[in-house]
Structure formats: C-alpha cells, structure tokens
N, C-alpha and C positions, 0 to 999 in steps of 0.2 A: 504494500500500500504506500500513495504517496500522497503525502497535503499539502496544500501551496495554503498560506495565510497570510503572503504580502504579495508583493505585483512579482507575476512569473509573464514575461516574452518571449516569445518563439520567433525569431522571422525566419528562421530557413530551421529543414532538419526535424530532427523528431525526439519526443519526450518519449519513455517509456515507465508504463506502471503495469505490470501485467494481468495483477487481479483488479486494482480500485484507484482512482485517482481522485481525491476530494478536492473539492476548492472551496477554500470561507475567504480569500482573500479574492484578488483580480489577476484571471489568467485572458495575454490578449495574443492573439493569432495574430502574427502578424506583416502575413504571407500568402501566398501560395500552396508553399511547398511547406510550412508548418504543422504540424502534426503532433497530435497525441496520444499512440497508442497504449490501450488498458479497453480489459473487458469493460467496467462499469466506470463511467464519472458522475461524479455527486458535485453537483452545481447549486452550494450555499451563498457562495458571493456574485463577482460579475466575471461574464464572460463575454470575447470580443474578439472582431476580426473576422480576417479570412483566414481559412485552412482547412485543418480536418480532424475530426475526432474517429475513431475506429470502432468506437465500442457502444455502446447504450448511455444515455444521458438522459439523469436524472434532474428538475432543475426545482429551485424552490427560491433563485437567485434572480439575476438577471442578466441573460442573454441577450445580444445587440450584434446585428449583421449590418454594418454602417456600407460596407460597398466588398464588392468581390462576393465570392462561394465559400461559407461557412458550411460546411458538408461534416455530416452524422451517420455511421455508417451501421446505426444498430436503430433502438428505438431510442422517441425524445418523448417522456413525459414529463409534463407542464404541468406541476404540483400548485396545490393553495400557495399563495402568495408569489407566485413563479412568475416573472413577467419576459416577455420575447419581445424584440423592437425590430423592424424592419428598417432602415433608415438609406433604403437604397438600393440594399445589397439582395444577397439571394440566402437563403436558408434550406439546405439539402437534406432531408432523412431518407435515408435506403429500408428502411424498414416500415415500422407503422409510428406514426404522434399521436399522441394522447393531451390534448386540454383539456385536465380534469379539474372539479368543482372549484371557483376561485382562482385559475390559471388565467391569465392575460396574456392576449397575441395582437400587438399596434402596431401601427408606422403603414408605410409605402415603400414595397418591396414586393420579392418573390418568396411565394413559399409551397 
C-alpha cells in the first residue's frame, strides 16, 4: 500500500502501488504519459490532470479533468461527498461509473 498526504506529481513515467494507493492529500497527472499503476485507488483528497490510472477508483474526494485524457482503466465510483469537475478535458473509465447517493458530476467536458 501507498498514501500520498501532501502534493505527489507525475508528468512523465509511472507510480507503482500494486494492491492500494490512497490519497488524502493532492495527486496531479501531469501528462500524458503519467501513470499510476495499483489495483484499487482510494480518492480522499484531490485528484488532477491528464494520465492514467490502471486500477479501480474509488472517490469521496475531488476529481478535476481541466484538459487532456484523465483515463480509469477499472471502475470509478462517485461516493457521498465525491465530487468530478469537467473543466474541459475528457474523463475515460474502461469499465463501468457508479454516481452513487450524494456523488456530484459538473463542469463542461467529456465523459
């Protein structure tokens, strides 16, 4: 398992966590070619950017695709209090999204 609980940047290259990656702090994509491979991410603070996560993403945080391909390559559920901003950009899940009770999906974007 890995937690990030202050600001973690990626712009090129890839993080690995192979079971769980939490975040209570601010992890921002900030690329392309950025990447964070782990079965499960637990999304308590904010997350951001372009790139890509590999695994299932859980969010209770806030998520923000300001420009480029923010790409999900498991499932994204959008827990209570969990907010997703479109602000431009595009929002990829390979699998299925779940906005469940209290989850919020805003902005002007692709999703």
């Amino acid at each position: 398992m890995l937690t990030a609980d202050g600001l973690l940047t990626i712009t090129t290259g890839i993080v690995s966590a192979p079971t769980r990656f939490d975040n209570t702090g601010e992890v921002q994509l900030a690329g392309p070619t950025a990447r964070i491979n782990t079965n499960n991410f637990d999304n308590l603070g904010d997350l951001s950017g372009q790139g890509r996560i590999t695994g299932s993403l859980s969010n209770t945080g806030n998520i923000d695709a300001p420009g480029g391909t923010l790409s999900i390559d498991g499932t994204l559920a959008n827990r209570a209090g969990g907010l997703i901003t479109l602000t431009g950009g595009q929002l990829r899940v390979s699998n299925q999204l779940f906005n469940l009770t209290n989850g919020l999906i805003l902005g002007n974007g692709t999703l």
